[in-house]
C-alpha positions as CSV (number, residue, x, y, z in Angstrom):
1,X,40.5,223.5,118.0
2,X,39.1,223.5,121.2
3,X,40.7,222.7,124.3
4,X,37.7,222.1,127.2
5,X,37.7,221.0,131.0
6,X,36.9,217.4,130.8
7,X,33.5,217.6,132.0
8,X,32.7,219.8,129.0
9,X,33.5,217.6,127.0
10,X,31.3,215.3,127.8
11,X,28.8,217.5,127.9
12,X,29.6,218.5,124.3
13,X,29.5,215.0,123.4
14,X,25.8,214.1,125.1
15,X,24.4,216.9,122.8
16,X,25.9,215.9,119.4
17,X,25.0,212.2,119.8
18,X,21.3,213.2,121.0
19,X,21.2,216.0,117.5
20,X,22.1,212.5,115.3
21,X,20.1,210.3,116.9
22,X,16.7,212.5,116.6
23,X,16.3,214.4,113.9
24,X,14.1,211.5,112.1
25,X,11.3,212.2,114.9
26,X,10.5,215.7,113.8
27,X,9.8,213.5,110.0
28,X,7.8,210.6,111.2
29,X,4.6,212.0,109.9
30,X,5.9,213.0,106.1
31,X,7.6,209.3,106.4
32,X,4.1,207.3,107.2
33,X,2.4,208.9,104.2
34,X,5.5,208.4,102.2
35,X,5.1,204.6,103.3
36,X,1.4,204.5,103.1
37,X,1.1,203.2,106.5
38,X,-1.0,203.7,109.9
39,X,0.2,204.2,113.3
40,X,0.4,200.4,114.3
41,X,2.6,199.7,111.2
42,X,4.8,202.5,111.7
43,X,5.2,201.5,115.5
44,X,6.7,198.1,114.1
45,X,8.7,199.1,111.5
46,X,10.4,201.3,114.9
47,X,11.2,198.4,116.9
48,X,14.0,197.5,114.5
49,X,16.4,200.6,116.6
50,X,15.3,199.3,120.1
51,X,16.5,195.5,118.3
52,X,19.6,196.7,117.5
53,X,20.1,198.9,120.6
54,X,19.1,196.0,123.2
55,X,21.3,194.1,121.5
56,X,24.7,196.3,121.8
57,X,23.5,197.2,125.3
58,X,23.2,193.6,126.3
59,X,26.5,192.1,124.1
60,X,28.8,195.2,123.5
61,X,29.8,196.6,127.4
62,X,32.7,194.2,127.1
63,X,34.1,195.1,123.5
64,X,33.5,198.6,124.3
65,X,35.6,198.9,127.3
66,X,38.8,197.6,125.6
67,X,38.6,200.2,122.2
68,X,39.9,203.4,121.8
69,X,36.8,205.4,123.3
70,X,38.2,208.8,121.5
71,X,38.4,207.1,117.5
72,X,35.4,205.0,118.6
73,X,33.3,208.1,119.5
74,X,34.4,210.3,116.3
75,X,33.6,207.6,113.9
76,X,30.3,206.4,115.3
77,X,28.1,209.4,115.9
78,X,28.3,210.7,112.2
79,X,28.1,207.0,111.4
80,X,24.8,207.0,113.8
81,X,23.5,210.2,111.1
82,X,24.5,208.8,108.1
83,X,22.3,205.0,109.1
84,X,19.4,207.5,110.2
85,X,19.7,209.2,106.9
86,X,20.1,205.5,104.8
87,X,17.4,204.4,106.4
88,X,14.8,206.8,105.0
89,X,15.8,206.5,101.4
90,X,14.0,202.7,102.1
91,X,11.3,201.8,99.4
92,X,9.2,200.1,101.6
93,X,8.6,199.4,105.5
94,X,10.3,197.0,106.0
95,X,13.5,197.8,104.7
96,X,13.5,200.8,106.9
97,X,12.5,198.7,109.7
98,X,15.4,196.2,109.0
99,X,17.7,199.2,108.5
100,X,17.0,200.8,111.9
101,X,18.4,197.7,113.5
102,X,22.4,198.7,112.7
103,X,21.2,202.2,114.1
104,X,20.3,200.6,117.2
105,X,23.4,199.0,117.6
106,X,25.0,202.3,117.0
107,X,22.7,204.1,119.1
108,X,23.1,201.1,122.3
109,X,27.3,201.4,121.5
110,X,27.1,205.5,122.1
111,X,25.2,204.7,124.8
112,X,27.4,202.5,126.6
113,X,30.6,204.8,125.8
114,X,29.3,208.3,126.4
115,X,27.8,207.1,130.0
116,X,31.2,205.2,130.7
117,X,33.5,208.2,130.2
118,X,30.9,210.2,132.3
119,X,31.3,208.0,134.9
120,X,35.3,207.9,134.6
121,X,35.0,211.7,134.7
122,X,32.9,211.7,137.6
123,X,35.6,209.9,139.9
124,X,38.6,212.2,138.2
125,X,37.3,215.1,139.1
126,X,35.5,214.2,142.8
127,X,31.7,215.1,141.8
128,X,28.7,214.1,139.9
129,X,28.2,215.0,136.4
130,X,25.8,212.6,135.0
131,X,22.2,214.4,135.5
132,X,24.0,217.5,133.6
133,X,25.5,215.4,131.1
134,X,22.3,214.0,130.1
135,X,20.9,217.6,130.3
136,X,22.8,218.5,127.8
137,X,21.5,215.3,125.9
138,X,18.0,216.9,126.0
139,X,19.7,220.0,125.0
140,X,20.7,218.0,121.8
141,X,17.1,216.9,121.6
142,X,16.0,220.1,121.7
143,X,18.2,221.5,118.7
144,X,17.1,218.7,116.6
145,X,13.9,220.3,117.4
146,X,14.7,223.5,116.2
147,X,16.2,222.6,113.0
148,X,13.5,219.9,112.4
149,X,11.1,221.7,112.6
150,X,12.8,224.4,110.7
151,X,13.2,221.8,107.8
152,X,9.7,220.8,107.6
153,X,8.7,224.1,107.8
154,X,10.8,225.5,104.5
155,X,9.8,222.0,103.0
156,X,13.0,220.6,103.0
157,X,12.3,216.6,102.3
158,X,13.0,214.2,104.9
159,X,15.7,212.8,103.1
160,X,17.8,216.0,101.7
161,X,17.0,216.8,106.1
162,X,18.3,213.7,107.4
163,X,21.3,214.3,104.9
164,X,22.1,218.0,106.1
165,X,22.6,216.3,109.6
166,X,25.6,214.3,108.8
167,X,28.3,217.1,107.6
168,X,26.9,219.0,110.4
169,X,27.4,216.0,113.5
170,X,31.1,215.4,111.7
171,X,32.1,218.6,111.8
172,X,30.9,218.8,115.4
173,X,32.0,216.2,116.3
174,X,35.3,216.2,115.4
175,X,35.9,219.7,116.6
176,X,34.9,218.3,120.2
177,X,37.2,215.4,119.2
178,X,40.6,216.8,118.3
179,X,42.1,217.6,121.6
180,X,40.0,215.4,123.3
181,X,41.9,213.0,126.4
182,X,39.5,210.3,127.5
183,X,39.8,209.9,131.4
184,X,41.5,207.3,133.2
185,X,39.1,204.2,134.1
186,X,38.0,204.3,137.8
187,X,39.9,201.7,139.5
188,X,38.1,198.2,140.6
189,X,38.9,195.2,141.9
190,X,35.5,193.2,141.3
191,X,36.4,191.0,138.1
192,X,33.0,188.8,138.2
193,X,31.6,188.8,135.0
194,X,27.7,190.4,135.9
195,X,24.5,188.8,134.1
196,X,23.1,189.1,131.1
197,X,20.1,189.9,133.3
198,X,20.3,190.4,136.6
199,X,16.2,189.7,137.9
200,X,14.6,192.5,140.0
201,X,13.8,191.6,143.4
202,X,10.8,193.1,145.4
203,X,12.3,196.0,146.5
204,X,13.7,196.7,143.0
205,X,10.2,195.8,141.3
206,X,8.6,198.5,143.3
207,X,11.3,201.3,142.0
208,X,10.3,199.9,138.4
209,X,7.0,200.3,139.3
210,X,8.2,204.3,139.6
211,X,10.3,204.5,136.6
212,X,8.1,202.8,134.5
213,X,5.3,205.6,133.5
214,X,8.2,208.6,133.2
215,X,10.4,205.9,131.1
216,X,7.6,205.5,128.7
217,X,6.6,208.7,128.3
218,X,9.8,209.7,127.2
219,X,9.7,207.6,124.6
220,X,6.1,207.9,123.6
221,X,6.4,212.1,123.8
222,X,9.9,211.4,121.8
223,X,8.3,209.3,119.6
224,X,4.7,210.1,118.7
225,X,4.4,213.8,119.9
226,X,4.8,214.8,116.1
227,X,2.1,212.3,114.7
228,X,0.0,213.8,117.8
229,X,0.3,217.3,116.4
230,X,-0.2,216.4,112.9
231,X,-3.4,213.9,113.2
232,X,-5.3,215.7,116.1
233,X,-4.8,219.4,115.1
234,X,-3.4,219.5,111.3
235,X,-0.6,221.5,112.9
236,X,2.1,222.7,110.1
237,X,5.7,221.2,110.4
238,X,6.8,224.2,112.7
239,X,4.2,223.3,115.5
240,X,4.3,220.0,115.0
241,X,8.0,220.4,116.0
242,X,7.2,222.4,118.6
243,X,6.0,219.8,120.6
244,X,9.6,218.1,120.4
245,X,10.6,221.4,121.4
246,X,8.7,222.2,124.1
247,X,9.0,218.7,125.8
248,X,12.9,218.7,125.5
249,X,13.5,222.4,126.4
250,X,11.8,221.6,129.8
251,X,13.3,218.1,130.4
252,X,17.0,220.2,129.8
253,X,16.3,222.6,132.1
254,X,14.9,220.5,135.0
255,X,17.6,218.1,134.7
256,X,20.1,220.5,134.9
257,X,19.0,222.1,137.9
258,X,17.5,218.9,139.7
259,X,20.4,218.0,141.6
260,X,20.1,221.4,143.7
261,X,16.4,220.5,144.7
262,X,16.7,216.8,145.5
263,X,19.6,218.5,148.2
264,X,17.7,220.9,149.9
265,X,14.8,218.9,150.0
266,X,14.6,215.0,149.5
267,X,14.4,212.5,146.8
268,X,10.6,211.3,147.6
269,X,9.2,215.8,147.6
270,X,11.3,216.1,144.3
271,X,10.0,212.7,143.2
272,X,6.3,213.4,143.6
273,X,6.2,216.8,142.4
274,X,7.6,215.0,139.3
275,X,5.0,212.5,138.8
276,X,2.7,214.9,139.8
277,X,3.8,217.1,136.6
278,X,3.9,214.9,134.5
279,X,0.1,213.4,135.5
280,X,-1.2,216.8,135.1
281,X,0.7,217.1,131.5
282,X,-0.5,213.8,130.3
283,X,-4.2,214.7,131.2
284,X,-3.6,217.9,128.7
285,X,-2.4,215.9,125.8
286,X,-5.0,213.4,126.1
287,X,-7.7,215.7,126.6
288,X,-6.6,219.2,125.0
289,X,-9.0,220.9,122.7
290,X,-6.7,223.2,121.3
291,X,-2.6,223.4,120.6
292,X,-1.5,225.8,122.5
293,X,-2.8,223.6,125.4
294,X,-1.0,220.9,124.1
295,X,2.2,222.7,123.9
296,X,1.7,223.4,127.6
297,X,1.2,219.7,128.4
298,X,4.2,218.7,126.5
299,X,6.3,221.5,128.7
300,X,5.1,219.7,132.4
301,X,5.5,216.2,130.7
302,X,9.0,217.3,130.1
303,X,9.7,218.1,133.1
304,X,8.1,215.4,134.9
305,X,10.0,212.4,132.8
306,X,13.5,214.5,133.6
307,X,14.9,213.1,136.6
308,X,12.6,210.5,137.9
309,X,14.8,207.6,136.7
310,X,18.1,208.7,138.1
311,X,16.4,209.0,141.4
312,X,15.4,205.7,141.2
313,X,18.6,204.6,140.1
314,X,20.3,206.3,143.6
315,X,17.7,204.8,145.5
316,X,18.5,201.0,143.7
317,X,22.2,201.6,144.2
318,X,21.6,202.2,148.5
319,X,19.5,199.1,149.1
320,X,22.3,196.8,150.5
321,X,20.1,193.6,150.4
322,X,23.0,192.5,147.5
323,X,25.6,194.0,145.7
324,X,24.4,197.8,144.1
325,X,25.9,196.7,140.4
326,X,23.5,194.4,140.8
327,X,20.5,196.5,141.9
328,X,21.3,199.0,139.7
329,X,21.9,196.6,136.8
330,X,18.1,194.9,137.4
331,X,16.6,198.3,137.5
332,X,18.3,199.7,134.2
333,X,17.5,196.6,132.1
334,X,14.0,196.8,133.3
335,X,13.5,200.7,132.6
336,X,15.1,200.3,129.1
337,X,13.5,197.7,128.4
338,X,9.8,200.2,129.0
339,X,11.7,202.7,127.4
340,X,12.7,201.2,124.1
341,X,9.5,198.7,123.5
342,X,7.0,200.3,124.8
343,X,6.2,203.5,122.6
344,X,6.7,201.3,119.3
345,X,4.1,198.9,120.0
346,X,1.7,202.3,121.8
347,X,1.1,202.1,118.1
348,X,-1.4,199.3,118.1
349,X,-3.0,201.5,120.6
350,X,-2.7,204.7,118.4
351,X,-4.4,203.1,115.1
352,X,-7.6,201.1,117.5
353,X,-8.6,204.0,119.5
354,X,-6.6,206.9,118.6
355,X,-3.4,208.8,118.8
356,X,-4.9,210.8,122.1
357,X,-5.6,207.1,123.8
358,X,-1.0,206.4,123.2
359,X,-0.6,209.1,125.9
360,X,-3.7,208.1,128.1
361,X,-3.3,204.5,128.7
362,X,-0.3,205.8,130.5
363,X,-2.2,207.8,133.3
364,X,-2.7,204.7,135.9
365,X,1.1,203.7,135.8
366,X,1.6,207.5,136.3
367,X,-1.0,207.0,139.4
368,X,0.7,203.8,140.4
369,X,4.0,205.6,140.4
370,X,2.8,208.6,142.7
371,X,1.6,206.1,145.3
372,X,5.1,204.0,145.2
373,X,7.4,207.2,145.2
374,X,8.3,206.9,149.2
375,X,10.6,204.4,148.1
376,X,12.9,207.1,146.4
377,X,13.7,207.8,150.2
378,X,14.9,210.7,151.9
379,X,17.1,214.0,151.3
380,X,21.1,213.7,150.4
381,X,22.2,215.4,153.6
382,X,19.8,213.2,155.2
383,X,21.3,209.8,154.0
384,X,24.8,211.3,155.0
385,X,23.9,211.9,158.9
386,X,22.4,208.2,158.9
387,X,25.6,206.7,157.5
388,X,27.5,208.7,160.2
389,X,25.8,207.6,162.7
């Protein structure tokens, strides 16, 4: 079995959870005309994950913390593909909507756990790991991509798909697993219990007012980029899926490498290039008269959606106007909050004026966002010399 720096593991474990949690994407088109249903329907019947996942986010960082993160971790992400899989075998909407809500629970648990050990490994080994880590997430994205669209492509039904996933994340899995030694908890001495919600305040509202476009264009591009492909163009499943794969490749890549630019240049340059990405990418999906266009604007959205939250997140975490948990906290719920609502109930918008009007309602937040992204604030090395001084 393997035997991995700790990091690496981590990294491992980012891109099996994202393969189980998104294979059912690249299918959402086969599974409306299986259900008979239109765009705003299926956009309800998909709140029932962000339910379940608000939910454990908002209730499970306590119960979480005190389980065995290595058992908890092997038994939930094949769990995560096996509810994904049950869920599709529904005979009607709303059984599949009601069954999405354990997976959201599952979904919000990983969440908490995988981000929690990042964190712990982050202060074991003296540097940052997290914008790689969730790299490697959109790495996972991306294979589910592949093999997605591989599936629809040889016709391989939704459900026999969705099946195929689970041997395949448990054997994974549990290779990662075996010889896996969860790092030691950073050390803290703050035992006040935080919010439920912890309220933005102004300077916190104007860093959502960054996040908020890139955090719902994740989701919509994540969610409705197949059903894009499919209604606009016809496309077959392989390039339907290889909008998925286009969009996650770039997000990967950019988040892996981000960390690099934001040093030798600052925050706000590596901010607005970002928005400024994925304006231009949004405009091409919207607009696009042809595909191959489309693929393109899928690529810059990817990019543009990679990194723009964690900067925000840095820049929450140095405003000193009350404690950073707390800052941070307030900005997170916020964002997930965009993220997880948001592209579900884009369907209403999707079915009224049409799948091309999801992605452009989203154009003046993007614009709003570009005009707001000083607040991201200066360079790395920058901040350093301040605090030295």
């Amino acid at each position: 079995m393997l035997t991995l720096s700790p990091h690496h593991w981590v990294y491992g474990l980012f891109a099996i959870y994202a393969f189980s949690a998104n294979n059912i994407y690249l299918r959402l088109p086969e599974l409306q005309t299986h259900f008979n249903i239109d765009d705003a329907t299926l956009g309800l019947c998909l709140l029932g994950a962000p339910i379940g996942t608000i939910f454990a986010l908002t209730f499970g960082a306590r119960p979480l913390q005190s389980i065995d993160i290595r058992l908890a971790i092997m038994i939930f992400t094949p769990l995560l593909a096996a509810s994904f899989a049950a869920s599709i075998f529904s005979s009607n909407p709303i059984l599949f909507a009601l069954l999405l809500i354990p997976v959201g629970i599952l979904i919000g648990s990983l969440e908490l756990l995988l981000n929690l050990e990042a964190d712990h490994v982050e202060y074991a080994i003296g540097r940052k790991i997290m914008n790689r880590a969730h790299a490697f997430w959109a790495f996972g994205f991306f294979g589910a991509g592949i093999f997605g669209s591989l599936m629809g492509y040889y016709q391989i039904s939704p459900q026999l798909h969705l099946t195929l996933v689970i041997p395949i994340c448990l054997l994974i899995n549990t290779v990662l697993l075996w010889n896996f030694k969860p790092a030691a908890h950073r050390p803290s001495t703050d035992t006040s219990k935080p919010p439920l919600f912890a309220f933005p305040n102004k300077r916190i509202f104007i860093l959502i007012g960054i996040t908020a476009s890139a955090m719902l264009l994740e989701g919509v591009n994540q969610t409705w980029a197949t059903i894009y492909m499919n209604d606009v163009f016809g496309a077959a499943p392989l390039l339907t899926g290889a909008a998925i794969v286009c969009f996650s490749l770039s997000q990967a890549i950019t988040r892996y490498f981000v960390d690099g630019l934001v040093d030798r240049t600052s925050a706000q340059i590596v901010g607005k290039t970002l928005i400024f990405m994925l304006f231009i990418g949004t405009m091409m999906i919207a607009v696009s008269p042809s595909s191959l266009l489309s693929l393109i604007g899928f690529t810059l959205s990817g990019i543009g959606v990679s990194a723009i939250f964690p900067l925000a997140i840095s820049a929450a975490a140095q405003h000193h106007d009350r404690p950073a948990a707390i800052n941070v906290a307030s900005l997170a719920q916020v964002s997930l909050l965009i993220f997880l609502i948001g592209p579900p109930l884009l369907g209403n918008v999707g079915q009224s004026m049409g799948i091309r009007w999801v992605f452009g309602v989203t154009i003046p937040l993007i614009i709003l966002g570009y005009f707001l992204s000083s607040a991201l604030g200066g360079s790395v090395k920058a901040q350093k010399i301040k605090k030295s001084n």
